[in-house]
Backbone bond lengths (Angstrom), bond angles and torsions (degrees), N, CA, C in turn:
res aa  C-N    CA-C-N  psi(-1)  N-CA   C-N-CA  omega(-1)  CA-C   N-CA-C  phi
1 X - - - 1.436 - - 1.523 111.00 -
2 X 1.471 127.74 -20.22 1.250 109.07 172.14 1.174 122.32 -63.93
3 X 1.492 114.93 172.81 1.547 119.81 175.05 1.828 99.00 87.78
4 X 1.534 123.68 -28.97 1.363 86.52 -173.36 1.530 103.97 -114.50
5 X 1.787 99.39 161.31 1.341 99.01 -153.97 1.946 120.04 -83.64
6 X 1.455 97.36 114.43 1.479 90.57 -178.29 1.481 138.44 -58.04
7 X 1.252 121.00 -8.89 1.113 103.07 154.59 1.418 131.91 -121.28
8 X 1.252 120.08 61.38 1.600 119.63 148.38 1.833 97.86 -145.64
9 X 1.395 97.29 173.44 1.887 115.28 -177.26 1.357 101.73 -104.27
10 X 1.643 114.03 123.11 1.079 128.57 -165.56 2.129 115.41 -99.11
11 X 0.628 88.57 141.59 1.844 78.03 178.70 1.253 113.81 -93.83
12 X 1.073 121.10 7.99 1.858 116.39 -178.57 1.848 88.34 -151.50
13 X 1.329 105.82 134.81 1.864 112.35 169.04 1.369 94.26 -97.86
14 X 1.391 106.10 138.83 1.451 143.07 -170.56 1.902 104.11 -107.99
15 X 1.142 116.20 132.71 1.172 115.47 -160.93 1.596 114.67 69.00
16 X 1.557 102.36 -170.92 1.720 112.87 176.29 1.519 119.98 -128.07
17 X 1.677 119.13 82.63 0.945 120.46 -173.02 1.353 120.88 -61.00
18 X 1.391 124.24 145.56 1.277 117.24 177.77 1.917 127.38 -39.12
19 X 0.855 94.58 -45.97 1.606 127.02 172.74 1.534 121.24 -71.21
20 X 1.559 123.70 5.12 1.338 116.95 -145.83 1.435 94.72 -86.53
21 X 1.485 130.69 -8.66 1.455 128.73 -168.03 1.762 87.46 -71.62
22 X 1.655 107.87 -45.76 1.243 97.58 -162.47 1.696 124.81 -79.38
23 X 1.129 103.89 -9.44 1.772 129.18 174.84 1.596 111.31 -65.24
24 X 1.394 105.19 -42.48 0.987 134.19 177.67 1.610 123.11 -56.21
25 X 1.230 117.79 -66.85 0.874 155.05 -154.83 1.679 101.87 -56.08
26 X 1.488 98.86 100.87 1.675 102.57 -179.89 1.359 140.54 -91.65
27 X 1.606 108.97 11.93 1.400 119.24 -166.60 1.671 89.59 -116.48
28 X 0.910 118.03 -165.38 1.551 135.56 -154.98 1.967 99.38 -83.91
29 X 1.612 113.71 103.38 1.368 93.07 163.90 1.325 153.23 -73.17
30 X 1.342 104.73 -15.83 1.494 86.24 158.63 1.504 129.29 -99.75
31 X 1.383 115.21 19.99 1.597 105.55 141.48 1.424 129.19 -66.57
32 X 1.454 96.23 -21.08 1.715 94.67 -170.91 1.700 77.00 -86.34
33 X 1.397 155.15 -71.07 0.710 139.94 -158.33 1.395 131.87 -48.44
34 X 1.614 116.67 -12.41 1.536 128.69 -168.48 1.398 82.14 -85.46
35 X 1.375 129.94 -45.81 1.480 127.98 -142.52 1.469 103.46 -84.48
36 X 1.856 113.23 -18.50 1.791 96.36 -170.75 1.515 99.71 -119.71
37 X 1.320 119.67 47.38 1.683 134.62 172.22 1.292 116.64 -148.67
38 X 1.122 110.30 178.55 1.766 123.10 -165.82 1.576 85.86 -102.63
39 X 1.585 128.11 -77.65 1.564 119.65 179.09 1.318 109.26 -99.62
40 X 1.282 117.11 147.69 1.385 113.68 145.40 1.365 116.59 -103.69
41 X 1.633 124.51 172.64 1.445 124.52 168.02 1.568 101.28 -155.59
42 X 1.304 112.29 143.25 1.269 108.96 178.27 1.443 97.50 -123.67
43 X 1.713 114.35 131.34 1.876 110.53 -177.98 1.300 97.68 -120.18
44 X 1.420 100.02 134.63 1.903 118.00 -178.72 1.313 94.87 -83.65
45 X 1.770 115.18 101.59 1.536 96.33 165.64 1.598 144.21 -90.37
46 X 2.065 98.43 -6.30 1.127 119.90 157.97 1.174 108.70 -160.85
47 X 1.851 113.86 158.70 1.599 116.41 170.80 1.218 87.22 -150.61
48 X 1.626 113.05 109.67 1.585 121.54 178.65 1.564 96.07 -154.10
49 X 1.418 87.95 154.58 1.763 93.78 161.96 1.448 126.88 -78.75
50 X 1.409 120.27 144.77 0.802 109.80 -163.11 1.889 95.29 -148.73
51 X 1.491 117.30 168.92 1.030 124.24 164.37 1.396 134.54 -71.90
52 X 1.393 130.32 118.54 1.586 115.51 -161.24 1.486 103.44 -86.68
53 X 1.716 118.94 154.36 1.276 119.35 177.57 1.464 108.22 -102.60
54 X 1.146 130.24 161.52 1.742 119.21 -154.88 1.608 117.27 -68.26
55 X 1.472 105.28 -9.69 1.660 105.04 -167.09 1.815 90.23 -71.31
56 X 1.178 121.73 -67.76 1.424 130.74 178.68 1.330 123.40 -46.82
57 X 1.629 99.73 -47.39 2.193 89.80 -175.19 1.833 81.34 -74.25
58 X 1.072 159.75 -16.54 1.432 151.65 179.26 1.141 101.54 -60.27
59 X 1.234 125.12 -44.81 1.911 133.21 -156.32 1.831 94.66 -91.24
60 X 1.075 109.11 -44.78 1.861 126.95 178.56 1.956 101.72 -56.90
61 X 1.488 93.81 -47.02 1.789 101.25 -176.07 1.452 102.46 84.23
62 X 1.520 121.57 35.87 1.338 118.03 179.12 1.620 86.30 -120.69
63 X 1.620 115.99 173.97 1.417 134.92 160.48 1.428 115.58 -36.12
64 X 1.039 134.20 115.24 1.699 123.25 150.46 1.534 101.10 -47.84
65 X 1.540 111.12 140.92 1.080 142.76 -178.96 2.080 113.94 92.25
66 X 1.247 96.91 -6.75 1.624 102.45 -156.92 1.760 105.16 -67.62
67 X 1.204 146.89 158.95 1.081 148.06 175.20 1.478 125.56 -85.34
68 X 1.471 116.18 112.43 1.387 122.67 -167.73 1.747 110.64 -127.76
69 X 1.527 104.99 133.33 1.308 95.69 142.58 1.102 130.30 8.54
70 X 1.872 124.46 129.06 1.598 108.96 157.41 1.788 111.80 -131.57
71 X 0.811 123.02 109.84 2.051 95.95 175.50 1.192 97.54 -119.27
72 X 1.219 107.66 128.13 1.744 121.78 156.66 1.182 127.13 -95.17
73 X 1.260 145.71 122.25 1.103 127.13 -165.90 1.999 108.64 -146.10
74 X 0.921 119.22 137.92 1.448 127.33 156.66 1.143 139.19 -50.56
75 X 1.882 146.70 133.59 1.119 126.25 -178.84 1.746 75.64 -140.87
76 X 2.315 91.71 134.96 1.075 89.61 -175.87 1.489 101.26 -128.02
77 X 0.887 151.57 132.07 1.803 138.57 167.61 1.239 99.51 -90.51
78 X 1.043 122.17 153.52 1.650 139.59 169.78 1.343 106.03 22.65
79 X 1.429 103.29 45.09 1.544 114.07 165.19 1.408 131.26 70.32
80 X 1.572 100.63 19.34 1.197 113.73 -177.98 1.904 101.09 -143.97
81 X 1.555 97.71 139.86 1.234 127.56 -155.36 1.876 106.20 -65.51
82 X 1.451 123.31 117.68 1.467 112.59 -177.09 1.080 113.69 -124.00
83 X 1.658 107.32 -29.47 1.273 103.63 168.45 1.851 124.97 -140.37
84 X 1.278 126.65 148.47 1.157 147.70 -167.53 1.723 120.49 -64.05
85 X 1.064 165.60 -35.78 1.323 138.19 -29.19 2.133 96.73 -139.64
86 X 1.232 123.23 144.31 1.403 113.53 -168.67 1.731 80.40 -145.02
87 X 1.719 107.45 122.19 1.210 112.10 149.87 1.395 131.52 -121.17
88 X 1.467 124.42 123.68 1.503 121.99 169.58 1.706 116.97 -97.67
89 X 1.636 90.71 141.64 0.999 94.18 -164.53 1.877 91.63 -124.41
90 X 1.412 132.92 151.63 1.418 114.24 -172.35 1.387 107.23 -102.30
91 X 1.296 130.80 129.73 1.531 123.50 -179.65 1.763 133.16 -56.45
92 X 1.445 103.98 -3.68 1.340 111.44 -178.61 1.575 99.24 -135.39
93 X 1.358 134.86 151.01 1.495 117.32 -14.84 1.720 109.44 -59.46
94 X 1.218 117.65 160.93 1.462 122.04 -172.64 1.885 89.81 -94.41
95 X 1.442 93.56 143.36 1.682 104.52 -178.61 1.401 118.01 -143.99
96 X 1.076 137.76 135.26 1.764 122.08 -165.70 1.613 101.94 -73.10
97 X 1.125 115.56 5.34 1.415 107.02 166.83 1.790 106.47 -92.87
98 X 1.142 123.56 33.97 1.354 130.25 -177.99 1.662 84.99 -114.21
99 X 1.393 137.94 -61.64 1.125 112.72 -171.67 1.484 136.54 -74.39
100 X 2.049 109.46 7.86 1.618 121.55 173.54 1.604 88.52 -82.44
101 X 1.088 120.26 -41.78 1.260 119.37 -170.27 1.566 122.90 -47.53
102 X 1.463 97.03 -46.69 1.725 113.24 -169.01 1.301 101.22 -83.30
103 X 0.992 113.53 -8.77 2.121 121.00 -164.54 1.627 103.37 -96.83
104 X 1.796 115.61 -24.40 1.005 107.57 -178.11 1.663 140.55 -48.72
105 X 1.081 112.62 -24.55 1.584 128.11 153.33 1.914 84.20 68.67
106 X 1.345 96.20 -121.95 1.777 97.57 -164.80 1.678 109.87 -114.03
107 X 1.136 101.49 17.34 1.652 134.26 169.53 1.954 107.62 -62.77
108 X 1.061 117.52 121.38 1.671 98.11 169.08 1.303 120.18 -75.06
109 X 1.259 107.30 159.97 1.697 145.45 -165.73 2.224 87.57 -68.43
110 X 0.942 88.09 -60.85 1.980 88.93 175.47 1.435 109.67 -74.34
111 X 0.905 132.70 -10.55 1.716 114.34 147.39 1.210 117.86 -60.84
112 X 0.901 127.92 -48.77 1.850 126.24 153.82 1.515 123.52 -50.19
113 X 1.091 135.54 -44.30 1.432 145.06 -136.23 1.558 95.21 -115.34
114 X 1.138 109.36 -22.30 1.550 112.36 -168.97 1.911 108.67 -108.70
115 X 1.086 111.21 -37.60 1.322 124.73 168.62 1.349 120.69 -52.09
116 X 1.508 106.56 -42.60 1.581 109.74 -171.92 1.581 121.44 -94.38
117 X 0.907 119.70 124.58 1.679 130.21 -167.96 1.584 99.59 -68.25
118 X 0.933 128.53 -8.93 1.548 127.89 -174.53 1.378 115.06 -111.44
119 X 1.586 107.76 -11.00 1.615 105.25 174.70 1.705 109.66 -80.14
120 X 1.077 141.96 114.03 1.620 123.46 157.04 1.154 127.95 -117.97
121 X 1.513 99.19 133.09 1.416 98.18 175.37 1.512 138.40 -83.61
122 X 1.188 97.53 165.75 1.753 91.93 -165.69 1.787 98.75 -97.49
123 X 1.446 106.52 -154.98 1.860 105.07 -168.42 1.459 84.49 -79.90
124 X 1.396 84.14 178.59 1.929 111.13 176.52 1.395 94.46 -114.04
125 X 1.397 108.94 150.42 1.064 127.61 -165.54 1.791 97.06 -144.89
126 X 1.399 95.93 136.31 1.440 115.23 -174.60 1.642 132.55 -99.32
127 X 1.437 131.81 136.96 1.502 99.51 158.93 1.548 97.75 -162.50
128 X 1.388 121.06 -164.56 1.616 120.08 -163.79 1.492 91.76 -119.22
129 X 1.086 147.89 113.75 1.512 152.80 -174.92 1.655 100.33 -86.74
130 X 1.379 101.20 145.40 2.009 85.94 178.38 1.570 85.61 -142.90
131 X 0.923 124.21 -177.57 1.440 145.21 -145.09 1.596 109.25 -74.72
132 X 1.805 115.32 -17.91 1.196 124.33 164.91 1.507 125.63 -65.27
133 X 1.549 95.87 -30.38 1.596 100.00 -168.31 1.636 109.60 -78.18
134 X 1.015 119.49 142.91 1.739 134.49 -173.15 1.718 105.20 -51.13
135 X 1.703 111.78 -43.00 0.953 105.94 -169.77 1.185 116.91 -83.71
136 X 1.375 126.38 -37.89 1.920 115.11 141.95 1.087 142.92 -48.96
137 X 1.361 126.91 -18.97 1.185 140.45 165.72 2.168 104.73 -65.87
138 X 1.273 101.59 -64.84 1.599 117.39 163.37 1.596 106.73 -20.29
139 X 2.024 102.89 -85.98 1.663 94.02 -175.24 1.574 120.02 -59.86
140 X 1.350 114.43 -21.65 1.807 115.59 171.48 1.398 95.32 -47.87
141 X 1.539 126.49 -87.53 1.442 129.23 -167.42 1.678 102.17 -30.44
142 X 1.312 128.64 -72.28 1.175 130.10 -172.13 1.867 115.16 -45.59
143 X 1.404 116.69 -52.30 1.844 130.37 -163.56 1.536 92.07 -89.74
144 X 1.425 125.18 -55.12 1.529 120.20 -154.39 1.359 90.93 109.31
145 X 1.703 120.20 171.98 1.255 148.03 -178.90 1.676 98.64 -21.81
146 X 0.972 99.70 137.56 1.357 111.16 178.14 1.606 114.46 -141.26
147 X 1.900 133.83 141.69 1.561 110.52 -175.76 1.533 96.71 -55.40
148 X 1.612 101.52 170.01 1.129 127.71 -178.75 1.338 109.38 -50.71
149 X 1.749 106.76 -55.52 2.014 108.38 173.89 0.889 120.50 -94.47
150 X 0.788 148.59 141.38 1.580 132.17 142.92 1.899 112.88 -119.79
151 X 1.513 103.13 163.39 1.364 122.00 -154.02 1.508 101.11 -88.09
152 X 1.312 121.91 118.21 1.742 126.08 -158.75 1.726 92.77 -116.66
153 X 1.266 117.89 147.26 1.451 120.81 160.33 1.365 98.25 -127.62
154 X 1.889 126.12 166.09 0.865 106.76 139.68 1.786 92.71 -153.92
155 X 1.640 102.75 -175.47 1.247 105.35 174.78 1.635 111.94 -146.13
156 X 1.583 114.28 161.87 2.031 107.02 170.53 1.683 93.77 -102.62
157 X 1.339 100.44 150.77 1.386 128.22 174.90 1.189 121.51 -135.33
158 X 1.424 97.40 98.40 1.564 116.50 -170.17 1.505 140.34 -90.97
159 X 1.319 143.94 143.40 1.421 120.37 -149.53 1.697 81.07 -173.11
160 X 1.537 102.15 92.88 1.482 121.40 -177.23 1.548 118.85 46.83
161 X 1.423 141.52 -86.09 1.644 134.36 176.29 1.450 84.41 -111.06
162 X 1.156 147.87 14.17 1.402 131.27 -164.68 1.543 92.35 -116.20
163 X 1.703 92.26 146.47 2.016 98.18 168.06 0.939 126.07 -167.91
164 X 1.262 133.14 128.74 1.516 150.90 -153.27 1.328 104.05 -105.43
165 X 1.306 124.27 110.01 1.913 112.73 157.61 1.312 103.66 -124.80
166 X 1.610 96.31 124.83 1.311 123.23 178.28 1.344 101.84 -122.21
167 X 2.172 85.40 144.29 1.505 98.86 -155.10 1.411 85.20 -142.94
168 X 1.631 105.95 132.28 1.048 135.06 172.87 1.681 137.57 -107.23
169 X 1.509 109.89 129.06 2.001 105.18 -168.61 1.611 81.39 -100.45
170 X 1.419 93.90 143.40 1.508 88.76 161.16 1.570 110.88 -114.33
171 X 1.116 132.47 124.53 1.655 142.28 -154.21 1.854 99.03 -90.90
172 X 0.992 97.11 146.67 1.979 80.46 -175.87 1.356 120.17 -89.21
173 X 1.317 121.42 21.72 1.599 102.35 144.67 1.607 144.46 -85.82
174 X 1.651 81.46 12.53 1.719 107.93 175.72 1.892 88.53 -64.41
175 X 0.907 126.21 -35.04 1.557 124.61 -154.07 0.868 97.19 -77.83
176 X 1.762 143.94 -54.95 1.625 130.66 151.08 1.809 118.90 -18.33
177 X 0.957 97.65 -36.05 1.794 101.93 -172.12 1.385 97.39 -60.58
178 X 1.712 127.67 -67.58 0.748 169.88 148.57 2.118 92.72 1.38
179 X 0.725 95.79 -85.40 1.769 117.03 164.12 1.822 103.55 -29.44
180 X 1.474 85.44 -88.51 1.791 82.64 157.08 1.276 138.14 -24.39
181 X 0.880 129.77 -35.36 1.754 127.34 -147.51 1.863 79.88 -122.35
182 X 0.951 120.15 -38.59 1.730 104.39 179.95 1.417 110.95 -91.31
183 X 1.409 115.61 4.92 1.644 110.00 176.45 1.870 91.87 -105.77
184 X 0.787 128.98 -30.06 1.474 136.89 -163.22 1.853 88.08 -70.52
């Protein structure tokens, strides 16, 4: 992880992160995740509105400060925590895809996003989060101690004026998975 720069989201990863299959990885994750474990579980740990901070309502194309959507949610395999996941969504323009959204309960965010021929997503964009950024600080409070960086992707998912960017930590026992799936 040294060398790249923590604070902005990069569109191409530089070097070869341990993890890069999973950074990478452009189809729906937790299918790939159902497929290289015994359980999966995904836990909604919040869906509230919330205030956006300028990096996101920037990426959204709404006002910094404006009120958006929040879901946080957990991805766990065999009961242990791999991945992080924070999506904003902006509350205006209003779209009937605002109420699949709110209905999702403990259902994933890519059962929606992946199903529909009209959602597309744009590139993924990369960066190393360290203990300053809100959204590491967030899964710390929630997991306990966490390394200092960890390896963040995220992407917008768009579906006419409407757009979702979901942003993902990946926690390092994704790298066991990883282990898994090439010893299997």
């Amino acid at each position: 992880m040294r060398g790249i720069p923590a604070n902005r989201w990069l569109r191409r990863l530089t070097g070869r992160p341990a993890m890069q299959d999973w950074l990478t990885e452009r189809g729906s994750l937790t299918a790939r995740l159902r497929a290289c474990c015994q359980t999966f579980e995904l836990r909604c740990l919040t869906q509230r509105l919330e205030v956006l901070d300028a990096d996101e309502a920037a990426r959204l194309g709404v006002r910094p400060g404006s009120l958006a959507w929040v879901r946080e949610v957990l991805l766990l395999t065999d009961g242990v925590p791999v991945i992080f996941a924070h999506t904003v969504m902006a509350r205006r323009p209003r779209h009937p895809f605002d109420l699949r959204f709110g209905a999702l309960g403990e259902r994933s965010l890519g059962s929606l996003l992946f199903s529909d021929p009209g959602i597309a997503r744009g590139p993924l964009e990369f960066r190393c989060l360290d203990q300053r950024h809100p959204l590491h600080r967030r899964a710390e409070a929630i997991l306990g101690p966490l390394p200092a960086r960890l390896w963040a992707r995220r992407s917008h998912f768009g579906r006419q004026a409407k757009g979702v960017l979901v942003t993902e930590l990946f926690l390092p026992p994704v790298l066991d998975l990883e282990h898994r799936i090439r010893t299997a």
